[in-house]
C-alpha positions as CSV (number, residue, x, y, z in Angstrom):
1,X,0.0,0.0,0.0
2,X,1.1,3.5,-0.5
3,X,-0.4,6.3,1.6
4,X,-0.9,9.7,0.2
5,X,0.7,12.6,2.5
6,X,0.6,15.6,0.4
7,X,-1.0,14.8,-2.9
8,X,-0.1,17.5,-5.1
9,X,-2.7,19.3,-7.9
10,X,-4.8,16.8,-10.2
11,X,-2.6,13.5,-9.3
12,X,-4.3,11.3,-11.1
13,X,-4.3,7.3,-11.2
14,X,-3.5,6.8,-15.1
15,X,-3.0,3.7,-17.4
16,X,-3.0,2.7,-21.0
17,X,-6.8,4.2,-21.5
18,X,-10.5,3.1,-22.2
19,X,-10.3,2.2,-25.8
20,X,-13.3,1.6,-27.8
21,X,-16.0,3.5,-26.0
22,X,-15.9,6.5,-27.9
23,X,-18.5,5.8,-30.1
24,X,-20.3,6.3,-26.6
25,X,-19.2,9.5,-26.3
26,X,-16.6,8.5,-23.5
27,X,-12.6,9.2,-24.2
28,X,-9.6,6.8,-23.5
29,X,-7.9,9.5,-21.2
30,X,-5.1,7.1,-19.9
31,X,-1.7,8.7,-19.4
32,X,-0.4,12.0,-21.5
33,X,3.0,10.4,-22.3
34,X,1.9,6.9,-22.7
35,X,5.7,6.0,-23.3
36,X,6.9,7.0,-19.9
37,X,4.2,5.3,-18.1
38,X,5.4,2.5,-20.0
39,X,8.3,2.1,-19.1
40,X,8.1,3.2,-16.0
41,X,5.7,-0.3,-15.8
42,X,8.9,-2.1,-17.6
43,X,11.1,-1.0,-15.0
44,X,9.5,-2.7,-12.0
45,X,8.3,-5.9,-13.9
46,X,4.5,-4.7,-14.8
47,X,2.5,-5.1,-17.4
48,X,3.3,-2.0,-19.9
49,X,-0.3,0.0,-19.4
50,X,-0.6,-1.0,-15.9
51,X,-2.4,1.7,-13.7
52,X,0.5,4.3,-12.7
53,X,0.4,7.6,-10.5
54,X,0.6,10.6,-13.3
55,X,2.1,13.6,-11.0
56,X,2.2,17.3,-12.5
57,X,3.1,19.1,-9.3
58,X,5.4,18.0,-5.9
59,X,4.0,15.3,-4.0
60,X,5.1,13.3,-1.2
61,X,3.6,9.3,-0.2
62,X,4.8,7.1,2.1
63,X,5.8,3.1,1.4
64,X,3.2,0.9,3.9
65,X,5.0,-2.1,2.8
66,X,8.4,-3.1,0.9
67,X,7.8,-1.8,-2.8
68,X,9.8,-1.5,-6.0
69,X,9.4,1.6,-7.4
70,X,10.2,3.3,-10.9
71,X,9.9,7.5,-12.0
72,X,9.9,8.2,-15.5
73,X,8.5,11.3,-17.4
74,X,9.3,14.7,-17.8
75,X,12.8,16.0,-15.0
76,X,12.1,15.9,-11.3
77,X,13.7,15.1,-8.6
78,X,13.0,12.7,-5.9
79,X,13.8,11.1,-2.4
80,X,13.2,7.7,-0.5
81,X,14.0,8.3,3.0
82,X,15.9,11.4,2.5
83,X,18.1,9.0,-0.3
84,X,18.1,11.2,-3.8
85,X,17.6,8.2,-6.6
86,X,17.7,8.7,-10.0
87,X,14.7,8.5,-13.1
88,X,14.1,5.8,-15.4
89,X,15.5,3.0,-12.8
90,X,13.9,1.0,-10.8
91,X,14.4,1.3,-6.8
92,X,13.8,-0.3,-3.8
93,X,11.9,1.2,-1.2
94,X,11.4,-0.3,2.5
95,X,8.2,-0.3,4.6
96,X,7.6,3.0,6.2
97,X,9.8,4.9,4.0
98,X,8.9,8.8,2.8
99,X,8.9,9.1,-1.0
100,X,8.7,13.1,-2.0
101,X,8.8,13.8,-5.7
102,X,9.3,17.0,-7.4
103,X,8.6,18.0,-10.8
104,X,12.0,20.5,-12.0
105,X,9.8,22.2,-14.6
106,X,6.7,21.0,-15.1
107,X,5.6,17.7,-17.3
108,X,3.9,15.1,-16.6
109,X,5.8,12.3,-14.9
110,X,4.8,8.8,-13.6
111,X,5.4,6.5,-10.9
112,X,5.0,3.1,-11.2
113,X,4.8,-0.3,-8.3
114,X,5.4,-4.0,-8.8
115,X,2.0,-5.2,-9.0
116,X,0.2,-1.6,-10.5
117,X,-2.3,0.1,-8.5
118,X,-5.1,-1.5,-7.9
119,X,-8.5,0.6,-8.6
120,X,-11.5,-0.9,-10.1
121,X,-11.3,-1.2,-13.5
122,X,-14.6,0.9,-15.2
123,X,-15.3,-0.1,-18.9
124,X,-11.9,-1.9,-18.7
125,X,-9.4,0.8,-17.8
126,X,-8.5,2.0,-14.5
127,X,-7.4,5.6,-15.6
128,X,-9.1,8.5,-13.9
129,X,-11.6,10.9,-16.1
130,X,-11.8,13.6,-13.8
131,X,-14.7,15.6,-16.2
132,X,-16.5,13.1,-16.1
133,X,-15.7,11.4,-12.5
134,X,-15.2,7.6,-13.1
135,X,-12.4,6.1,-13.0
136,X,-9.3,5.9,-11.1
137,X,-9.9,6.6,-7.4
138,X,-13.8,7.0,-7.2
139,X,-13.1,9.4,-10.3
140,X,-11.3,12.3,-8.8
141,X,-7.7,14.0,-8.0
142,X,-5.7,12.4,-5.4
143,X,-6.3,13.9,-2.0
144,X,-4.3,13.7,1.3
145,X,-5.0,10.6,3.7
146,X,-5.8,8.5,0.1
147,X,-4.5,4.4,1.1
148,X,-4.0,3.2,-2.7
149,X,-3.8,-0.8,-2.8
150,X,-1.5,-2.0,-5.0
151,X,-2.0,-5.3,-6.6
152,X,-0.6,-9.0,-6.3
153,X,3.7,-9.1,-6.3
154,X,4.9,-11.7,-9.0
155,X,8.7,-11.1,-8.1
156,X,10.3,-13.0,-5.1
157,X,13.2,-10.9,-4.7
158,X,12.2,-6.8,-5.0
159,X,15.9,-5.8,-3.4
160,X,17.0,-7.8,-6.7
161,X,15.4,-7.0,-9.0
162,X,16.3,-3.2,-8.3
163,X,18.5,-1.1,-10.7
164,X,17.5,-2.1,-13.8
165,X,17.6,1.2,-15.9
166,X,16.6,2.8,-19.1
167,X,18.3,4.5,-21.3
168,X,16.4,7.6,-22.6
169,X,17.3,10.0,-26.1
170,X,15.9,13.0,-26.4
171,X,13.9,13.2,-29.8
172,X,16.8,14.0,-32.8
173,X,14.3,16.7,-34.1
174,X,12.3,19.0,-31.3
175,X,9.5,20.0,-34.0
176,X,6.6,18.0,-33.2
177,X,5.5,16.3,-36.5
178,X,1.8,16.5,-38.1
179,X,0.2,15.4,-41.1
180,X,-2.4,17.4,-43.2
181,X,-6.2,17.2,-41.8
182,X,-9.3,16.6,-43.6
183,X,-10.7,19.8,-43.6
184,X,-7.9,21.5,-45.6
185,X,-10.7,23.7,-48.1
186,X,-12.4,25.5,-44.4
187,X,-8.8,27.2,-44.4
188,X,-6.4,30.0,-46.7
189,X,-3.9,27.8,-49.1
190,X,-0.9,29.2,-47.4
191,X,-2.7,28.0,-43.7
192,X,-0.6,24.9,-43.5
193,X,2.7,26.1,-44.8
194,X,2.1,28.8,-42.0
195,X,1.6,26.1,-39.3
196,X,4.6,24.7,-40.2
197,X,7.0,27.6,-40.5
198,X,5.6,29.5,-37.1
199,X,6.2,29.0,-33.7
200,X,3.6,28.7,-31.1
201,X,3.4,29.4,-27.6
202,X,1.9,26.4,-25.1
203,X,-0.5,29.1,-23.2
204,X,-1.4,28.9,-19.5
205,X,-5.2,26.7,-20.7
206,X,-3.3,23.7,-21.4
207,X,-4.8,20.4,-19.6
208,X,-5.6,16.9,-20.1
209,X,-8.3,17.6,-22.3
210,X,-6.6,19.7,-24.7
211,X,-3.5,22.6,-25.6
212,X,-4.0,25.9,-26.4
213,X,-1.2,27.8,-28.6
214,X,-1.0,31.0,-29.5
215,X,1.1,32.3,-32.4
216,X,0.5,33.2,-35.7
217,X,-3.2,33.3,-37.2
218,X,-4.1,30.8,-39.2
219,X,-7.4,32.2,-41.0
220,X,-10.1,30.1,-42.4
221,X,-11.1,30.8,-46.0
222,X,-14.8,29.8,-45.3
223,X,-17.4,31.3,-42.9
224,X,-19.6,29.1,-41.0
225,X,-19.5,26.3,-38.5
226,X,-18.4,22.6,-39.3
227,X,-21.3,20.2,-38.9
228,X,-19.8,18.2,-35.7
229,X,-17.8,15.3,-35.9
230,X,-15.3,12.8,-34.6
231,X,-11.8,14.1,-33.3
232,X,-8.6,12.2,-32.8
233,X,-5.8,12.3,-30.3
234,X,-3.5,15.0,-31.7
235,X,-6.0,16.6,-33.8
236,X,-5.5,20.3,-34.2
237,X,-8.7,22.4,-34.5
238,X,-8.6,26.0,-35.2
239,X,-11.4,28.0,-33.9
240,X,-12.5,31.5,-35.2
241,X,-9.4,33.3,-33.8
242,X,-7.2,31.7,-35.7
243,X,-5.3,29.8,-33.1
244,X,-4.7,26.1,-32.5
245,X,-6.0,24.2,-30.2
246,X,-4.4,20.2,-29.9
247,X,-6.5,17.9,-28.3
248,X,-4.9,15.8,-25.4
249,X,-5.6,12.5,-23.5
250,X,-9.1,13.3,-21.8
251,X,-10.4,15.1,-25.4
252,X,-14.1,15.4,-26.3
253,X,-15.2,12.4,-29.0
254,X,-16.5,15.2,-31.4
255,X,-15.9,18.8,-32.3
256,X,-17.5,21.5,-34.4
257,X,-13.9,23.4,-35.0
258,X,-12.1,21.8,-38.3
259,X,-9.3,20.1,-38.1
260,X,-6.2,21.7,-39.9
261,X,-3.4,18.8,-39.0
262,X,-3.1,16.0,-36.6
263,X,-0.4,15.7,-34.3
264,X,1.2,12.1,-35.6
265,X,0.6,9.4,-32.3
266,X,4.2,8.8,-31.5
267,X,5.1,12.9,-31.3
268,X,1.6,13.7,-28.9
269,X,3.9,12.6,-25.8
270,X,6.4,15.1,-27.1
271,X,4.2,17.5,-27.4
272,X,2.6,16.8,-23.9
273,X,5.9,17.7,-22.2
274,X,5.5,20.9,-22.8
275,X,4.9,23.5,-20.3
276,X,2.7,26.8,-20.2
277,X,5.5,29.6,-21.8
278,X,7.8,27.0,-23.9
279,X,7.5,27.5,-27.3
280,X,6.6,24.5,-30.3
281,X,7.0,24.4,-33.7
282,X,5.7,21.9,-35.8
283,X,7.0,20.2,-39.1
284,X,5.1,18.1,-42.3
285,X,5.5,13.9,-41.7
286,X,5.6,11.2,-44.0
287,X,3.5,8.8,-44.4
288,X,6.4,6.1,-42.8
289,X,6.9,8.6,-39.8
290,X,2.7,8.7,-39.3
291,X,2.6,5.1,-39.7
C-alpha cells in the first residue's frame, strides 16, 4: 500500500486508457505520455499499461510495505527516505519509508509499483476521467490521507530486481511532426505552410483535455461552423481566432472546430511535455513517420 501525505494538484491514477467506448461518447484518457508510463511499468516488472500515478506538481507518499518503485516522465527530482535516486531506474523502497517527488519544470511524470495500483477497472481501464468522475480513485484527484492498494507481487526478490535502468534520447528533431487534416478547403492555401513555419506558444489553458497555442493566425477561408464530428488524439482544430488548439488524452469524441493537422501518435507525448510559456514548432510527416 502507499499512503498519500501531500498529494499535489490533479494527481491522477492513469494507465493505457479506455479504448473503444468513444462511439459512446466517453474518451480513452489514460496517461499523456503513454511512453513513460510504460516504461516506467517495464522498470519494476508490470504489465506495460498498468495503472500508474501521473504527477504534475510535488507530491510526497509514504511506502506501507516493501515496494519497488520506478519515476519516469518529464525531469524531477526525488527522495526515499531522504536517499536522492535517480529516473528511469527501478528502486527499492522499505516499509515505512517517505517518497517526495518533485517535478523540475513542469511535465507530466509517472510513478510506477510492482503489481500496478489497484482501482476498479470501469469499462476496462483503471485511468481516472476527472470531467467526467469515473475512474481511477472513485473518479477524482488524489487527496491527502488516500491508502492506494496495490495489486498482487509476481517477483520474489524486489531488493534484486532493483536497478534495472533505461536508457532515454531525447527526440533528434524537437518540432513535433503533423500530417495534413481533412478539412484542408475550411482554411487559406498558405494555412498549412504557416503552421509549419511559425512557432507557437503552449499558453497557460493547457490540460488533459486539450493545448492551447498562441502564435501566428491561421485564417479560415470559409465562414460558417463545421457540422460536428469525430476528433482524434493530436488533432488540431482551429477556432475563429485563428489559433490552435491540440487535443490531449481526456479530449471530447466530437468537435465543431475543423481540423487543420493532426499531431502524428508517436510525437503527442512530445508535445505533452510541454509546459505553459515553452515554445513548439511543428513540421510536415511522411506517411512512414505517421505510420
Amino acid at each position: 500500500m502507499l499512503y498519500v501525505i501531500e498529494p499535489g494538484i490533479l494527481t491522477t491514477i492513469q494507465d493505457g486508457g479506455r479504448w473503444g467506448y468513444q462511439a459512446l461518447g466517453v474518451p480513452v484518457s489514460g496517461a499523456m505520455d503513454g511512453f513513460a508510463l510504460r516504461a516506467a511499468n517495464t522498470l519494476v516488472g508490470n504489465a506495460p499499461n498498468a495503472a500508474g500515478i501521473e504527477i504534475h506538481s510535488p507530491m510526497v507518499l509514504r511506502a506501507e510495505r516493501a515496494h519497488l518503485l520506478a519515476l519516469t516522465g518529464a525531469a524531477a527530482t526525488w527522495e526515499i527516505g531522504g536517499h536522492a535516486l535517480p529516473m528511469w531506474m527501478s528502486v527499492f523502497a522499505r516499509p515505512g519509508t517517505r517518497i517526495a517527488i518533485a517535478p523540475k519544470r513542469g511535465g507530466w511524470i509517472y510513478l510506477a509499483v510492482h503489481g500496478g495500483i489497484e482501482v476498479p477497472r470501469v469499462l476496462g481501464s483503471r485511468s481516472t476521467f476527472l470531467r467526467g468522475k469515473f475512474g481511477g480513485l472513485a473518479g477524482r484527484a488524489l487527496a491527502a490521507e488516500d491508502e492506494l492498494e496495490i495489486g498482487s507481487a509476481h517477483l520474489n526478490d524486489l531488493v534484486a530486481a532493483a536497478g534495472q535502468r533505461l536508457e532515454t534520447r531525447p527526440p533528434q528533431d524537437s518540432k513535433i511532426r503533423v500530417t495534413p487534416g481533412p478539412h484542408a478547403d475550411w482554411f487559406a492555401p498558405a494555412a498549412l505552410a504557416t503552421l509549419t513555419r511559425a512557432e507557437y506558444r503552449v499558453t497557460e489553458n493547457a490540460d488533459r483535455m486539450g493545448y492551447r497555442l498562441r502564435g501566428a493566425p491561421l485564417p479560415r477561408a470559409r465562414t460558417g461552423e463545421l457540422i460536428s464530428c469525430g476528433v482524434p488524439l493530436g488533432a488540431i482544430q482551429i477556432p475563429a481566432d485563428g489559433q490552435p488548439i491540440v487535443l490531449m488524452a481526456d479530449h471530447q469524441t466530437t468537435g465543431g472546430y475543423p481540423i487543420l493537422a493532426t499531431v502524428i501518435a508517436s510525437d503527442v507525448r512530445h508535445l505533452a511535455q510541454h509546459s505553459p510559456g515553452e515554445y513548439v514548432r511543428f513540421a510536415l510527416a511522411d506517411t512512414i513517420q505517421a505510420d
